[in-house]
N, C-alpha and C positions, 0 to 999 in steps of 0.2 A: 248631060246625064249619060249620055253613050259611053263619052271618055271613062268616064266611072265605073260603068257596068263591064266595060272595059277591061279596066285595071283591076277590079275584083275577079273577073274570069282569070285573068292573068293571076292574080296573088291564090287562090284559089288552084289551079293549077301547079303555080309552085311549089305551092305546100304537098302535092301528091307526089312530087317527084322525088326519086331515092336518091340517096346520101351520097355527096360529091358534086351536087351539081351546084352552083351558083348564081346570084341574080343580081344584077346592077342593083337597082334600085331597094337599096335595105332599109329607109323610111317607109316603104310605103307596101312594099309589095311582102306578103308573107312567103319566109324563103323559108328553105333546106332545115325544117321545124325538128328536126332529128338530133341534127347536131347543132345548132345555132339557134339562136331568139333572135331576131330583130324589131324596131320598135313596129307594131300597130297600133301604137295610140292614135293616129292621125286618121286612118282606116277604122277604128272601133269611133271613132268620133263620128265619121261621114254615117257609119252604119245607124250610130242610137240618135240621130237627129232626125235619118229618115224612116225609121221607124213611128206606125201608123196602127195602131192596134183597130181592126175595126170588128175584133170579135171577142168573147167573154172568155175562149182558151187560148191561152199565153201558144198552149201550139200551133195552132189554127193562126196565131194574131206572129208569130215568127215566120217569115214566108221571104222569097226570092234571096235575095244576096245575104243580109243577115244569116238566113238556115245556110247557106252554101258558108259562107265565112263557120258559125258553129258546128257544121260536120265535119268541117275539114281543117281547123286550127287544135294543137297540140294544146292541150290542157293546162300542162305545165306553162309552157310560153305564155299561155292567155294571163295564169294567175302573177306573171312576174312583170305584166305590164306596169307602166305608174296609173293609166286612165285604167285599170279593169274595178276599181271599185264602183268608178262614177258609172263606168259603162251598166254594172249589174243593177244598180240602184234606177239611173236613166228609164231601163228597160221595165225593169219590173212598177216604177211610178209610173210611166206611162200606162201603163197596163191596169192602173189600179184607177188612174183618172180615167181610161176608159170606161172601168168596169162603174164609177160613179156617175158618169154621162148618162149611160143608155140602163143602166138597172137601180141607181142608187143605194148600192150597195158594195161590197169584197168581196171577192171568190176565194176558196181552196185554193193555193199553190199547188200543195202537197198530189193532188189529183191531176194538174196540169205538166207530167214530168213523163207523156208517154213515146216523145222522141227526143234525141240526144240534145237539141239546142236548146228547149225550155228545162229537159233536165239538169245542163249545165246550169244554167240561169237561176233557176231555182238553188241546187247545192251550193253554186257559191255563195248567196244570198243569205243561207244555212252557215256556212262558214265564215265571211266574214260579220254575219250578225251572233257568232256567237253561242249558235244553238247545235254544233256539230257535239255527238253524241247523247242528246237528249232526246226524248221518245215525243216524237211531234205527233199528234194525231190530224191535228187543221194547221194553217199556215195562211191566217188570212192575209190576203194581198195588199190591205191596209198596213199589217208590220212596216211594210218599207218607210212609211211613211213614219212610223214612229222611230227608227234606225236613224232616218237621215235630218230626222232635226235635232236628236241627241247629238250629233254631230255637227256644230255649228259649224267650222270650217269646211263641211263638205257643200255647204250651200250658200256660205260665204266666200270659198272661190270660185261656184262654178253656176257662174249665172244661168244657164243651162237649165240644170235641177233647180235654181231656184226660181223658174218662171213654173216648173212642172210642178212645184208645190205649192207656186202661190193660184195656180189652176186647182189643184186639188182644193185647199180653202175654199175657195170662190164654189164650185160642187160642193163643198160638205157646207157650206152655208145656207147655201138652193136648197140640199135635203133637208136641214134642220129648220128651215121655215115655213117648210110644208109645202113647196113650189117644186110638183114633179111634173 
């Protein structure tokens, strides 16, 4: 765990440094985000696996290396990953299995967007489900859930999401039996 928090301070770091500088390591470490992308799939993977939602705002529940990886990764970069779909979907499921554990219910997105990582989290969510340009007024945190099984290869490759969904189920069938 140290090596990790590690190499996120490290990736983290090189992402703040100005233009011209260089980093061995371009799998893994977020480099010179200015002028180059390198991959963070591998990184955005370690981050939404250990992610742990244990509160009802997606702000609040975004905390230590995750919010350091989102305030400090270039937007563009993020969206030209190949894992940034699974990553947004990852995050915001979890969030929604949280939010059916401890309340048996979905929260507002839309209200959960008061610093820049759930912001992020949220508008891409917006964008790639689809709804950019349409006058949202709720966003319940259940949407994801219906996104991602419209998508049968997003939960077909990626065993991942598909245990977070079949946790989801397993909750919305607790709720629907009246066992709170």
């Amino acid at each position: 765990m140290r090596i990790f928090k590690g190499l996120v301070a490290i990736s983290i770091f090189a992402c703040c440094n100005g233009p011209g500088q260089e980093h061995a390591n371009q799998d893994v470490s977020i480099k010179d985000l200015d002028h180059k992308c390198g991959n963070l799939d591998s990184l955005m993977k370690t981050l939404v696996n250990e992610f742990e939602p244990k509160t009802i705002s997606l702000n609040e529940a975004i905390d230590g290396e995750l919010r350091a990886f989102m305030f400090n990764v270039d937007l563009t970069c993020l969206k030209k990953q190949e894992y940034n779909r699974e990553f947004v979907m990852s995050i915001l499921a979890k969030q929604y299995l949280f939010h059916l554990k401890c309340c048996n219910q979905g929260y507002d997105l839309l209200t959960m967007r008061d610093n820049k990582a759930a912001e992020i989290i949220v508008e891409s969510f917006i964008e790639i489900a689809g709804y950019s340009g349409s006058k949202l007024e709720m966003l319940n945190s259940g949407t994801v859930l219906k996104f991602i099984v419209s998508d049968s290869s997003m939960i077909r490759d990626n065993k991942f999401l598909k245990d977070i969904v079949s946790g989801i189920d397993r909750e919305t069938a607790r709720i629907n039996e009246g066992v709170f």
